[in-house]
C-alpha positions, 0 to 999 in steps of 0.5 A: 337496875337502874343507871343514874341520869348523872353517869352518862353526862360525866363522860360526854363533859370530859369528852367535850373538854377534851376535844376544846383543848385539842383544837386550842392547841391544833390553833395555837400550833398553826397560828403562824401558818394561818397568819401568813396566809391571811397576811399574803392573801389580803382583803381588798375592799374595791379595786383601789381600796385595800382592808389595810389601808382603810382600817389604818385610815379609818381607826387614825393609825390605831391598826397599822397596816403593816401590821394587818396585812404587810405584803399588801401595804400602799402609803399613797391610799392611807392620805 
């Protein structure tokens, strides 16, 4: 007896639609964790130069550096 060709995918679709909103919501749960990290870990562009300062520099205040990266924030660097 033959299978038809549509009853094999039907699983796999719900297992992959599955599987996206158990990492949406693996995401959603660890966002503040992840924000903490990426806030006290920083990203230095050079070694006077700082991610933060330079988008806030860069993008005229739209990104505040307080905002990215507030561990890492230095007014002297943004003037």
């Amino acid at each position: 007896m033959a299978q038809n060709s549509n009853s094999r995918r039907f699983p796999n679709i719900k297992t992959t639609i599955l599987y996206f909103f158990t990492f949406m919501a693996v995401l959603v749960i660890a966002f503040p964790w992840l924000y903490e990290v990426k806030s006290r870990a920083g990203i230095n562009i050079s070694r006077s130069r700082h991610a933060g300062t330079f988008f806030e520099k860069h993008t005229y205040g739209l990104f505040r550096c307080e905002w990215l990266y507030p561990y890492h924030c230095d007014r002297s660097q943004t003037k």
